[in-house]
TORKOL-4160 file (C-alpha; in steps of 0.2 Angstrom, whole numbers, padded with zeros to 4 digits, m for minus):
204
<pt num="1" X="0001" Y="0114" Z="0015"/>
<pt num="2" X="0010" Y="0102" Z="0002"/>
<pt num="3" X="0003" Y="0090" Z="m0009"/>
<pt num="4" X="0010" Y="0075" Z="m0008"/>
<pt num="5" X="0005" Y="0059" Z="m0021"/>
<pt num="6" X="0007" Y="0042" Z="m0010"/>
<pt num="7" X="0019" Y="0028" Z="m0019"/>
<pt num="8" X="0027" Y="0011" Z="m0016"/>
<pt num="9" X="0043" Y="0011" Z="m0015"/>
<pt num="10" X="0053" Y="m0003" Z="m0021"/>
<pt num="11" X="0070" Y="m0003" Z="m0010"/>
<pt num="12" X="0071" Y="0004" Z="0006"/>
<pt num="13" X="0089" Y="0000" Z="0014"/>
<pt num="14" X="0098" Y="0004" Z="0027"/>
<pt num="15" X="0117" Y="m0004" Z="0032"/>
<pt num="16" X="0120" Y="m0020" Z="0037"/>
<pt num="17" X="0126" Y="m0012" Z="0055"/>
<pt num="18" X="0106" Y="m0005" Z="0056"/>
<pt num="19" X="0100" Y="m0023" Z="0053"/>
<pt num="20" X="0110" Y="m0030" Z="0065"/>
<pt num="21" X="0109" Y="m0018" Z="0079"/>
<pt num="22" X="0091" Y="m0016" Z="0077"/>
<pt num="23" X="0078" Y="m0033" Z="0081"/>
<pt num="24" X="0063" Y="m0033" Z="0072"/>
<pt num="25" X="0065" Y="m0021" Z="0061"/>
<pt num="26" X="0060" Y="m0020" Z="0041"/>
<pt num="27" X="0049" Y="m0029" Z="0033"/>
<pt num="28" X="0055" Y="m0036" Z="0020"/>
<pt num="29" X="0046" Y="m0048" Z="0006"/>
<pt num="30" X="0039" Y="m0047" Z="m0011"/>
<pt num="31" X="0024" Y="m0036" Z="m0010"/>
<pt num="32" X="0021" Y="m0017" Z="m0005"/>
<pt num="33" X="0018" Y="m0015" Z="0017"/>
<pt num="34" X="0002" Y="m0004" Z="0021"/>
<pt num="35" X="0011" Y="0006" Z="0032"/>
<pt num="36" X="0016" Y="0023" Z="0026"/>
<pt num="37" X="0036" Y="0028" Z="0028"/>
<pt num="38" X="0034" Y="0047" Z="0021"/>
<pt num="39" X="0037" Y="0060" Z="0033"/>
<pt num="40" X="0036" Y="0077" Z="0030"/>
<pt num="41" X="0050" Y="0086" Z="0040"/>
<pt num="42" X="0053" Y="0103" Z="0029"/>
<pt num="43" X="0051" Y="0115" Z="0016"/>
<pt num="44" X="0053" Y="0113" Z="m0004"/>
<pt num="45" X="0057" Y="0131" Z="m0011"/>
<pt num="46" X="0062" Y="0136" Z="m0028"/>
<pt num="47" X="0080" Y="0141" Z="m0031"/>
<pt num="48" X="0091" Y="0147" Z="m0046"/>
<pt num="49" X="0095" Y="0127" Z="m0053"/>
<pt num="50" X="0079" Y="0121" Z="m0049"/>
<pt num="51" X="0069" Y="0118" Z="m0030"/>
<pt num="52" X="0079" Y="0118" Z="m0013"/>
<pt num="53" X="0072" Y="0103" Z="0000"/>
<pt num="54" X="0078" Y="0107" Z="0019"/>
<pt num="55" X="0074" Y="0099" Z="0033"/>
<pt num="56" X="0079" Y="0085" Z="0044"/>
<pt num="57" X="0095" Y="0092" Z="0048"/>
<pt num="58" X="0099" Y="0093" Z="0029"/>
<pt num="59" X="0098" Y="0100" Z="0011"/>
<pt num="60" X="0098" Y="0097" Z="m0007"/>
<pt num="61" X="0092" Y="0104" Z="m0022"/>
<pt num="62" X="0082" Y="0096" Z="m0036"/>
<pt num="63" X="0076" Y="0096" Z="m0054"/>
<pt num="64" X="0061" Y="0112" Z="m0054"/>
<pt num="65" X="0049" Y="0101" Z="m0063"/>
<pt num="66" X="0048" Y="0089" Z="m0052"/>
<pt num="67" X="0035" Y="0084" Z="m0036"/>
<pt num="68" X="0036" Y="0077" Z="m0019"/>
<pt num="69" X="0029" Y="0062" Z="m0016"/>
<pt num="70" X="0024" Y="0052" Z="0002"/>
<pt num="71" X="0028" Y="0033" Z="0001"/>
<pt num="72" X="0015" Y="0021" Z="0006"/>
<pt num="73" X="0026" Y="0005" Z="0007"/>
<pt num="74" X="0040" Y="m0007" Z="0001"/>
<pt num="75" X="0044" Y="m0022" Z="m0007"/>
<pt num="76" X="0060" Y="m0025" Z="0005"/>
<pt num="77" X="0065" Y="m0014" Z="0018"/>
<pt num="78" X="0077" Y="m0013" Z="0034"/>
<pt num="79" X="0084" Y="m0003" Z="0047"/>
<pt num="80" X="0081" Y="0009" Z="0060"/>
<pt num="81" X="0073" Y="0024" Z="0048"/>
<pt num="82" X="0070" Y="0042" Z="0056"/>
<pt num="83" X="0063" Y="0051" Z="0041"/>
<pt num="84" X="0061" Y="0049" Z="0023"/>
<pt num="85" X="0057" Y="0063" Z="0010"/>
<pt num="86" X="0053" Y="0057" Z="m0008"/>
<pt num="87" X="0054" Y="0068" Z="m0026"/>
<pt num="88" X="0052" Y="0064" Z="m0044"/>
<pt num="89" X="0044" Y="0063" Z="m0060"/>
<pt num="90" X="0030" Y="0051" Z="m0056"/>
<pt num="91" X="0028" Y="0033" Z="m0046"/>
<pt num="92" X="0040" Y="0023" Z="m0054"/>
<pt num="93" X="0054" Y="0038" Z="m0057"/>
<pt num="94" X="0060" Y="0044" Z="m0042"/>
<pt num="95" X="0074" Y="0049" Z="m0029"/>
<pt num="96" X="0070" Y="0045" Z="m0009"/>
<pt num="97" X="0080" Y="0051" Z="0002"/>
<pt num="98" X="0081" Y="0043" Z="0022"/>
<pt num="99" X="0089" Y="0044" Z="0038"/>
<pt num="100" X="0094" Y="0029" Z="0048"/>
<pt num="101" X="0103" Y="0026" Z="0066"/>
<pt num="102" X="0117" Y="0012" Z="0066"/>
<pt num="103" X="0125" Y="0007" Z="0083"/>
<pt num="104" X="0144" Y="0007" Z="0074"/>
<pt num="105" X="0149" Y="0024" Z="0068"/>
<pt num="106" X="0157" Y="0022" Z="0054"/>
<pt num="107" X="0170" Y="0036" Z="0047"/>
<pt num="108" X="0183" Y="0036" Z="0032"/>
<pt num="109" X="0193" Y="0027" Z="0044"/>
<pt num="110" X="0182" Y="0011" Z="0046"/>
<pt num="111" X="0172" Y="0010" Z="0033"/>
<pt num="112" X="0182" Y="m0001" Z="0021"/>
<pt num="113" X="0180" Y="m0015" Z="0035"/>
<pt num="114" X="0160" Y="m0014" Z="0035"/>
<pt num="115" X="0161" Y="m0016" Z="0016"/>
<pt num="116" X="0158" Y="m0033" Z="0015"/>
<pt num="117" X="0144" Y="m0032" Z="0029"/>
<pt num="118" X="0134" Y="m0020" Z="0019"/>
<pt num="119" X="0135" Y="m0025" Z="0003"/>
<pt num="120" X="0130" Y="m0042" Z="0007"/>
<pt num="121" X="0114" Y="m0035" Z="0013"/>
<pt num="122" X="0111" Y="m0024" Z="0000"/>
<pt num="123" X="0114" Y="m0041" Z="m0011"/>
<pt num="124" X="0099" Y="m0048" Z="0002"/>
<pt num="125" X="0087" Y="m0034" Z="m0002"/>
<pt num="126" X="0090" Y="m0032" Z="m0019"/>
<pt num="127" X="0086" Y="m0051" Z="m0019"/>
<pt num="128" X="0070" Y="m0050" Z="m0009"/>
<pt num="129" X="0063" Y="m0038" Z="m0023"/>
<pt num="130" X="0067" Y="m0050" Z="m0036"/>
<pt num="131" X="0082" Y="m0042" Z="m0041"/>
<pt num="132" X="0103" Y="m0042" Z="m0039"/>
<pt num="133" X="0117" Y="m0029" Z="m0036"/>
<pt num="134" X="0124" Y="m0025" Z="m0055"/>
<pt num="135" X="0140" Y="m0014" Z="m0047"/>
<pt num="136" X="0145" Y="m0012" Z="m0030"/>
<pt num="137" X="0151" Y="m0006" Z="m0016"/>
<pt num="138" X="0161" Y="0008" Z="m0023"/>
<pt num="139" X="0169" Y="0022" Z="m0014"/>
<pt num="140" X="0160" Y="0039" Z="m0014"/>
<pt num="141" X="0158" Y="0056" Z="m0005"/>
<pt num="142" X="0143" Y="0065" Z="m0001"/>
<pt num="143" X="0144" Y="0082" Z="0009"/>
<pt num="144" X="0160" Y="0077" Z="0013"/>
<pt num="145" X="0154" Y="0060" Z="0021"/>
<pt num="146" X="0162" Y="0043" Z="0016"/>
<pt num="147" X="0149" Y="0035" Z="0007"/>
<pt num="148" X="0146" Y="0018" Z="m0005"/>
<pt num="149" X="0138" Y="0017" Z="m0021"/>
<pt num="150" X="0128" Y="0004" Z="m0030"/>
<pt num="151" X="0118" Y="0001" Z="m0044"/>
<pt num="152" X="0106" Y="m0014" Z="m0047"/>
<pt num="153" X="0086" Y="m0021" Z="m0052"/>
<pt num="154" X="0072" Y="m0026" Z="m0045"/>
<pt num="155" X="0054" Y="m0028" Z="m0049"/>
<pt num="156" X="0042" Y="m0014" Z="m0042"/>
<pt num="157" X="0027" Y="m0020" Z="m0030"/>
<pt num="158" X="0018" Y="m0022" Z="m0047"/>
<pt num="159" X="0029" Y="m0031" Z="m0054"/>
<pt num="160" X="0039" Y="m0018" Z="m0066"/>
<pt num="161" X="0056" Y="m0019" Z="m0068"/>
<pt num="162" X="0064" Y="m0005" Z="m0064"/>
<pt num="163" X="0086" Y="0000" Z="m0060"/>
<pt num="164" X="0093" Y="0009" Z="m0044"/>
<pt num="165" X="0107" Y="0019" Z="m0040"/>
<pt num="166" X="0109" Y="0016" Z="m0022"/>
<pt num="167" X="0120" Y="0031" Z="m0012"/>
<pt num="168" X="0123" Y="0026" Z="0009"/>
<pt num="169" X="0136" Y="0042" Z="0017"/>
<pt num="170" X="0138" Y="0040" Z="0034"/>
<pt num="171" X="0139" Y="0053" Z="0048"/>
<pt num="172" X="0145" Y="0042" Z="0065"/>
<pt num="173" X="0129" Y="0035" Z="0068"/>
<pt num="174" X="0121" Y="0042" Z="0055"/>
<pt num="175" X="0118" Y="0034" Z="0040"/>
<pt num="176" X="0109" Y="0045" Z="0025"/>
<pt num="177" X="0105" Y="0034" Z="0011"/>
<pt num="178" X="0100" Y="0041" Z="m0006"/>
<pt num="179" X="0088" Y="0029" Z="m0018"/>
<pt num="180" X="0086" Y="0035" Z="m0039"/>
<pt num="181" X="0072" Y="0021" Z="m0045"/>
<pt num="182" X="0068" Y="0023" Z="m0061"/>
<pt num="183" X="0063" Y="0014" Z="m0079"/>
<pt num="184" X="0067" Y="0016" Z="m0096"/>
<pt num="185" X="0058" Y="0030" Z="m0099"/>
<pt num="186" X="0064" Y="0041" Z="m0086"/>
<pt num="187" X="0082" Y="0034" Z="m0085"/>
<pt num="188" X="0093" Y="0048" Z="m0093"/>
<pt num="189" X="0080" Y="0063" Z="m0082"/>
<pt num="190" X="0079" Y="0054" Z="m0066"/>
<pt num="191" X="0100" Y="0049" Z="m0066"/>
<pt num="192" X="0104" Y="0068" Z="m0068"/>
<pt num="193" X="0092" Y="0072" Z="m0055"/>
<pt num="194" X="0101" Y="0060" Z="m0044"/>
<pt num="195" X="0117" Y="0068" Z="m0048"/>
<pt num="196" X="0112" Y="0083" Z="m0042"/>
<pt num="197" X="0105" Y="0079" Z="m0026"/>
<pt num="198" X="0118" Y="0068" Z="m0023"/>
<pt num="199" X="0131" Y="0083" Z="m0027"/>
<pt num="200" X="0121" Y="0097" Z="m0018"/>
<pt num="201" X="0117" Y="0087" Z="m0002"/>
<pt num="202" X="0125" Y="0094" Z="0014"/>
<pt num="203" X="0121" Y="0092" Z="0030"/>
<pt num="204" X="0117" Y="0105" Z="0042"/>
């Protein structure tokens, strides 16, 4: 069995079309929820660049040094999540990785009319931690998928700064949305990690 460390999580984010098309969900505000969002729904094995996550219908791979983690709250959330799996350095540098239901698919051929619908909730709940958007939405790919990008800050629910790079690729009514938190000190480790995740996700 794994061992997994429990952490707050400072952002937890779905689209805009999740928010609407879901009542009563998130929980958004500016101090960590007790209720836990990590589910454990694979298997981590090690691989030539590093560890191989699958499970939930996906995979990625991931920097060998780093561990799994289960989160035990956040500081804003919304949306309709089904699972969440969570690595890193430690409990402040970390990537999360979710998957939401939205009612809308959304494809490469609609997505540029949800833009302004997402990124004003991602504005919201970067807000809610204490925080703001510094770039965004820009126009990605992951697995193939039409995704958005952004990057901003926000305080964790002890109060610590700390920067993400938000990734939300969308499969119909799917949405999988890719979290990298992280400080100062783990900035340049943590963004390389993302990277990779980010370029070794796929779906299937």
């Amino acid at each position: 069995m794994r061992t997994r460390i429990r952490i707050p999580l400072v952002l937890a984010l779905a689209s805009a079309l999740a928010l609407v098309g879901c009542s009563g969900n998130g929980g958004g505000g500016s101090t960590a929820t007790s209720s836990p969002t990590g589910v454990p729904g694979g298997t981590s094995t090690p691989s030539a660049s590093g560890k191989t996550f699958s499970g939930n219908g996906i995979s990625f791979q991931y920097p060998e040094s780093w561990q799994e983690f289960t989160l035990s709250g956040t500081t804003a959330s919304s949306g309709n999540q089904l699972w969440n799996e969570t690595v890193g350095i430690d409990a402040i540098n970390f990537v999360s990785v979710s998957g939401y239901t939205i009612n809308i698919p959304i494809t490469s051929g609609n997505i540029d009319d949800q833009k302004a619908g997402i990124g004003q909730q991602i504005s919201d709940l970067f807000a809610q931690a204490g925080g703001g958007i510094d770039s965004g939405p820009t126009d990605e790919t992951m697995a193939g998928l039409p995704a958005l990008g952004f990057t901003g800050t926000a305080n964790n629910p002890d109060g610590q700064p700390v920067s993400s790079r938000l990734v939300l690729a969308f499969d119909g009514t799917t949405e999988y949305f890719v979290n990298c938190q992280y400080d100062d000190s783990g900035q340049s480790e943590l963004l390389a990690g993302c990277d990779q995740i980010v370029g070794s996700f796929a779906v299937g």
